[in-house]
N, C-alpha and C positions, 0 to 999 in steps of 0.2 A: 424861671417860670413865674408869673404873673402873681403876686398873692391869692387873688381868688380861685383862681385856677388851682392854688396848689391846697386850699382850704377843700374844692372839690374830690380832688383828688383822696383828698385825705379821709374825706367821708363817704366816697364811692365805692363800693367792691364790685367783683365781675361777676358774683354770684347773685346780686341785684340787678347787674345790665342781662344777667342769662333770665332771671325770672321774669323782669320785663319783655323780651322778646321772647319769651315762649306767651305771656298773658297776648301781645300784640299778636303774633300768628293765631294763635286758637280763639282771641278774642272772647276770650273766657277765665276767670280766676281758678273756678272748678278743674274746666280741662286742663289747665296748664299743672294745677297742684299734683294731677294725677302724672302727667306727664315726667312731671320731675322729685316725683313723688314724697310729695308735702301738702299738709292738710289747706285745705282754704285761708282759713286763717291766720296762718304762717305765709300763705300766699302775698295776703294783703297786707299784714304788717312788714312784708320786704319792699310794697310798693308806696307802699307810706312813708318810709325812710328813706327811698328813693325818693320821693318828690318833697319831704322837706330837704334833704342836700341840695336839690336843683334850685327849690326857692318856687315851683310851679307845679298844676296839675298834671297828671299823663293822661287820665284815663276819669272818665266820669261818667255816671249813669242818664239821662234821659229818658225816662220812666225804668221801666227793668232791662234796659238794654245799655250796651256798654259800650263805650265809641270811644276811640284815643283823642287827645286834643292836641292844636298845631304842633305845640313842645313837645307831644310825647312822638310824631312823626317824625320828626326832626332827631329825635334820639333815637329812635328805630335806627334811620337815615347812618348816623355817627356809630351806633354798637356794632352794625350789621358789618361797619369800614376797620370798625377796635380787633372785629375776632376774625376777619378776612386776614389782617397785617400777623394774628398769634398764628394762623395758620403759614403763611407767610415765612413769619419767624421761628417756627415748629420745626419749616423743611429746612431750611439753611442752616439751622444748628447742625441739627443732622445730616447735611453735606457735608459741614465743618468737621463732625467725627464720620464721614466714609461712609455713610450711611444714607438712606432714601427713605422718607418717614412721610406723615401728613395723610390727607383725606387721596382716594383715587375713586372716582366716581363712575361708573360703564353702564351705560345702558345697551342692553341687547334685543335685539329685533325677538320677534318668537323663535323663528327658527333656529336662529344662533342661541338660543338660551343652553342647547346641548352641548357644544362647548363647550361653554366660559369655563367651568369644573375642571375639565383636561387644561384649558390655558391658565389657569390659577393655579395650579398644586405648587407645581414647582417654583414658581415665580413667588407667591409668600414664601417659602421655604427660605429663598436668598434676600426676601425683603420683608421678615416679619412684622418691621416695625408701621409699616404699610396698615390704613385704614380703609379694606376696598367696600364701598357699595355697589351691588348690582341692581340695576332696573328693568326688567322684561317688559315691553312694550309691543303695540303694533309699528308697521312700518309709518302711518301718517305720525302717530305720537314721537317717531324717535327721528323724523324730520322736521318736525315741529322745536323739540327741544335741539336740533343742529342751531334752527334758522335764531332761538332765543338763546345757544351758548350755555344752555344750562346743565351742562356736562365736560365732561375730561374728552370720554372715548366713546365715540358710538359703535358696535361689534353688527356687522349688516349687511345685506348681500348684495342688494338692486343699490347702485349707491346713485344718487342724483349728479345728472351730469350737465344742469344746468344753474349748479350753485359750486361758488369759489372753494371748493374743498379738499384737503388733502385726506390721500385714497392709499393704503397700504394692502393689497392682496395680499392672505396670509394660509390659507387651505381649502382647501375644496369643498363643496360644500352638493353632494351627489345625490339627485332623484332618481328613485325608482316608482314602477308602476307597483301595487299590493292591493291585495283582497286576502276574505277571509280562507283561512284553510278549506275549507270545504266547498268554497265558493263556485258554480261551473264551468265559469271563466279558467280552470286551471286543466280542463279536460279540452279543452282546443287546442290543436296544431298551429303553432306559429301565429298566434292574434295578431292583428294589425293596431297598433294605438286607438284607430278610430272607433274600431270592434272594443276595445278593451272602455272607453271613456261609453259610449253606446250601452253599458252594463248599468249605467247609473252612478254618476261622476258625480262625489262629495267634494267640494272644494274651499278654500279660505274663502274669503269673504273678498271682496273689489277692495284693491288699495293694496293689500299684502304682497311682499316683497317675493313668495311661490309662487302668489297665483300669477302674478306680471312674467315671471321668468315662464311656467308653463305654459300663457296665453301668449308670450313671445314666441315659445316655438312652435305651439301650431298655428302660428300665424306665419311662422316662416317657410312650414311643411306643410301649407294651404288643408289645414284638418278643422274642423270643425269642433268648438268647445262652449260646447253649453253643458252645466253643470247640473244635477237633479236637485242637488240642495248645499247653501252654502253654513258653513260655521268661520268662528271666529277664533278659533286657535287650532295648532298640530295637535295641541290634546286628546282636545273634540274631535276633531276629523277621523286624530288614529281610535278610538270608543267607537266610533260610529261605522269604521271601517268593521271591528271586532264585534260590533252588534248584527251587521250583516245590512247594514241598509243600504250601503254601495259600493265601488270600487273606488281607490284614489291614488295618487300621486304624492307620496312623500318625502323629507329627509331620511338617509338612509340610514344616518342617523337617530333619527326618533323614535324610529321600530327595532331597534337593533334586537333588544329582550324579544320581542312579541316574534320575532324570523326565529330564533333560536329556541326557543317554546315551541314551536310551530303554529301558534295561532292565529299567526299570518302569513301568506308567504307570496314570494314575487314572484308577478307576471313576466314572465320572457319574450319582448316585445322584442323582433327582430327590428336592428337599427334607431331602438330606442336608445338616445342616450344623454340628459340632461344632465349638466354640471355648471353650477355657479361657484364663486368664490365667496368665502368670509371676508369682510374687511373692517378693519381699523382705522377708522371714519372721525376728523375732526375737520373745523374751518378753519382754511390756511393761515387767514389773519392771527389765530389762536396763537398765544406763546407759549408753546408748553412747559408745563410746571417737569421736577423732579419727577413726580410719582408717574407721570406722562409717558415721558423721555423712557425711562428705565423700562417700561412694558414695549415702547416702540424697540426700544434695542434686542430684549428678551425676544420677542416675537422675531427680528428678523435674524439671530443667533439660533434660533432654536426651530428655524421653519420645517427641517427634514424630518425633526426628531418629532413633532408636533402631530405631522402628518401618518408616523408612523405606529403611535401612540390611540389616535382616534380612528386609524383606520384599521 
């Protein structure tokens, strides 16, 4: 190793390159103190010792505002490459002891956010040492982060069939018609879906990975779907449903509580029958890490049990 290099080394800690890239992302000494929680002051004395080791500025003010300079990008660039490689080297020890360790990142569409719970229990159980984040998004944000790779696994229904992606069907994922208990719609013989959506159709918002699947099938059963008012989660829709504002279409899933209360209950649409599937969504190019692999295995080891669990 180089003498200066190893003079660096010697005066560098990672506890300096971490308070640097938290100051660099929040672009703030405040928010980043809080963040890592140290006062200001202690903020700035770790980047002051940081940049006399470098021999160079990172970060300078231009009236009261605070802008990184070429070198301090450039060491963003190198820390960002230092704790990618610890990460890296986190998993592979722990392959070396039998083990599957390191970050696992999943973003889930809305719908699937009912899941992940049931597809996690068990799988931490056999892979404690496992770091999972979950991210609930809509369906255009969690195609967005496919297309940037900024993820492990995407959990999602509609999967895009015009992007290089591998596609794992894992459980069903089943619509039913509901309204509220009391609603009139439940004193009709036999409703027709059209008569049922005709009551005053609450629906996800254009883009959402429901609403494509249910404007798929009355586009395929020539029905008509215009909707009275849209929202932007199952949340909302199921409250809105339970306030009485209109009838809708949901995971049968995400009402399971409110059917069993009874303060909602399904419509009996002869011939109605919507089913999607969950899937386990990355880009083929992807290499899958440890913490990847192990969930793809878990899921296709545990498909029956899975299904029997949340259904």
């Amino acid at each position: 190793m180089p003498l200066s290099v190893q003079k660096l080394v010697n005066r560098l800690t990672f506890r300096q390159l971490q308070i640097f890239l938290s100051v660099y992302q929040l672009n703030s000494y405040s928010r980043a103190g809080e963040q890592l929680g140290l006062t200001q002051p202690a903020v700035s004395s770790q980047i002051k010792q940081l940049e006399s080791a470098l021999g160079v500025p990172v970060f300078e003010y231009v009236g009261r505002k605070l802008y990184c300079t070429a070198a301090g990008e450039k060491l963003a660039d190198s820390i960002q490459v230092i704790f990618e490689e610890l990460r890296f080297l986190q998993n592979h020890l722990a392959a070396l002891e039998g083990k599957v360790a390191g970050d696992l990142n999943l973003v889930a569409v809305n719908t699937a956010q009912y899941v992940v719970p049931y597809l996690l229990k068990d799988f931490l159980l056999e892979h404690p040492s496992l770091n999972v984040r979950v991210s609930v998004v809509n369906r255009s944000e969690a195609i967005e982060r496919l297309n940037n790779n900024q993820d492990h696994l995407i959990i999602m229904g509609m999967v895009p069939d015009e992007k290089p992606l591998a596609s794992m069907p894992f459980m069903d994922n089943e619509f039913i018609a509901v309204a509220k208990a009391d609603h009139p719609i439940h004193q009709q013989k036999k409703p027709s879906l059209q008569s049922f959506m005709d009551e005053g159709l609450l629906s996800r918002e254009v883009g959402s990975g429901s609403r494509l699947a249910i404007e798929l099938y009355c586009h395929e059963n020539r029905l008509k779907y215009d909707p009275m008012m849209e929202l932007g989660s199952n949340e909302a829709l199921k409250h809105a449903t339970l306030a009485g504002l209109g009838v809708s279409v949901l995971p049968k899933l995400s009402v399971t509580s409110e059917l069993q209360l009874g303060l909602l209950k399904e419509v009996a649409i002869p011939g109605f029958s919507l089913k999607r599937s969950w899937c386990l969504v990355y880009p083929k190019a992807k290499h899958p890490t440890p913490a990847m692999s192990a969930l793809i295995e878990y899921v296709q080891s545990n498909l029956n049990r899975l299904s029997q669990v949340i259904g």
